[in-house]
VEXVEX-461888 format. One line per field, with one value per residue (C-alpha): chain; y, z, x. Coordinates in pm, 1 decimal. Layout:
% VEXVEX-461888
chaine	[A|...]
Y	[Y|...]
Z	[Z|...]
X	[X|...]
% end
This chain:
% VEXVEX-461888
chaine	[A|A|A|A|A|A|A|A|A|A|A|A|A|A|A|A|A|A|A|A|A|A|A|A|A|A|A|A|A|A|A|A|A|A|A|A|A|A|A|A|A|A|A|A|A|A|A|A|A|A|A|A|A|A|A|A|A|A|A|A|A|A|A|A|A|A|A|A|A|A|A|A|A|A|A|A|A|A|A|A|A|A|A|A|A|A|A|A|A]
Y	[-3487.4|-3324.9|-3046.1|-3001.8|-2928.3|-2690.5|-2491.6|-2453.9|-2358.2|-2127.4|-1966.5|-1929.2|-1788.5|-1531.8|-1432.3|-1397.1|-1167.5|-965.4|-929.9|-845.4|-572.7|-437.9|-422.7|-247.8|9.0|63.8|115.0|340.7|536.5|538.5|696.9|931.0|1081.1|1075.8|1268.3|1515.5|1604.2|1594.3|1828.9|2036.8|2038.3|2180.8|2442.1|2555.9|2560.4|2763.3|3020.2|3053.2|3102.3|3354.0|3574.5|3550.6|3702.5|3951.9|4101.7|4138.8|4242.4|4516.2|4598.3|4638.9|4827.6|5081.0|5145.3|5212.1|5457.0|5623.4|5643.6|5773.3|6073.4|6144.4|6175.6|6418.2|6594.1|6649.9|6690.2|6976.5|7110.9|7126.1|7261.0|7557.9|7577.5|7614.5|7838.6|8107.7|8113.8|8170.1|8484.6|8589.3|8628.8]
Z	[-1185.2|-937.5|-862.1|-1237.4|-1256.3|-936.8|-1043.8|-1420.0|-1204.0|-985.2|-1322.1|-1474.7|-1146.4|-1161.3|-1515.6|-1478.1|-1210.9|-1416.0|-1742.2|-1489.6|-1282.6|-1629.8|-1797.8|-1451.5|-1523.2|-1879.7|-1803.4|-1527.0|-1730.7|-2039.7|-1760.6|-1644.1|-2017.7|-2061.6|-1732.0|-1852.1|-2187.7|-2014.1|-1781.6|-2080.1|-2272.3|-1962.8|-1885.9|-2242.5|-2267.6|-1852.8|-2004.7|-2315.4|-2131.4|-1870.1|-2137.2|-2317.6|-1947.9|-1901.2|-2240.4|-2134.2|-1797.8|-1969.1|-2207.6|-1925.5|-1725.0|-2036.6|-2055.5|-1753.2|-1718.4|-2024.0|-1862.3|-1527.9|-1687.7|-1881.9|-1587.6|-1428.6|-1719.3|-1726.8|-1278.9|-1369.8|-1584.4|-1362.2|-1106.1|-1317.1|-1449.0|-1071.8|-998.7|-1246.7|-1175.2|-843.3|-960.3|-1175.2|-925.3]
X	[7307.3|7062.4|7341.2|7406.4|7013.3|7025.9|7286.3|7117.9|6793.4|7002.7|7136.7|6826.6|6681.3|6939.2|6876.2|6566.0|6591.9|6851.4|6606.9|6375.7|6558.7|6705.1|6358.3|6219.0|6482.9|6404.3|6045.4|6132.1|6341.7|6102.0|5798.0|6011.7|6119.6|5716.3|5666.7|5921.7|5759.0|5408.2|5578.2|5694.8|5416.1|5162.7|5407.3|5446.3|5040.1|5009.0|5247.8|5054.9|4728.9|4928.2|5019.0|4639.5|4512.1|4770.1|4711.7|4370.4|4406.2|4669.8|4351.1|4121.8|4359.3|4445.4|4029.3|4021.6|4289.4|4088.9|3800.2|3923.6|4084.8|3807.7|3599.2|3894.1|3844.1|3476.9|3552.8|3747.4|3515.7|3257.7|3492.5|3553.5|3189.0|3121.4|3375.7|3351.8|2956.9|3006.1|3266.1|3014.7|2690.4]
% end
């Protein structure tokens, strides 16, 4: 009788353990799936915002451009201001 009740307790020891070890695993594999789509989810939003500052930094970079030859422009123009009023005196 007292092996027949410490085998059952053996038994139930080792069920126990298995539930346990199985339901560690599930849990493990249900953070990891979580992990993955919070993974997902911040990469989709960093690319988003990537592409938001290079369109501006392209903006900034086309205004500039602009305004650097327009100040060629008005260079050369005083070049050859200057130059034809020196021919002239």
């Amino acid at each position: 009788m007292k092996e027949e009740a410490e085998r059952e307790r053996e038994a139930t020891l080792r069920n126990a353990r298995r539930e346990a070890l199985e339901l560690t695993e599930q849990f493990q594999e249900k953070a990891e799936a979580r992990y993955r789509e919070i993974i997902g989810a911040s990469e989709a939003e960093i690319e988003t915002e990537r592409e938001k500052l290079l369109a501006a930094a392209r903006e900034d970079a086309a205004r500039m451009t602009a305004l650097g030859k327009a100040n060629v422009d008005r260079a050369v123009e005083l070049v050859v201001g200057k130059f034809r009023g020196a021919i002239r005196a």
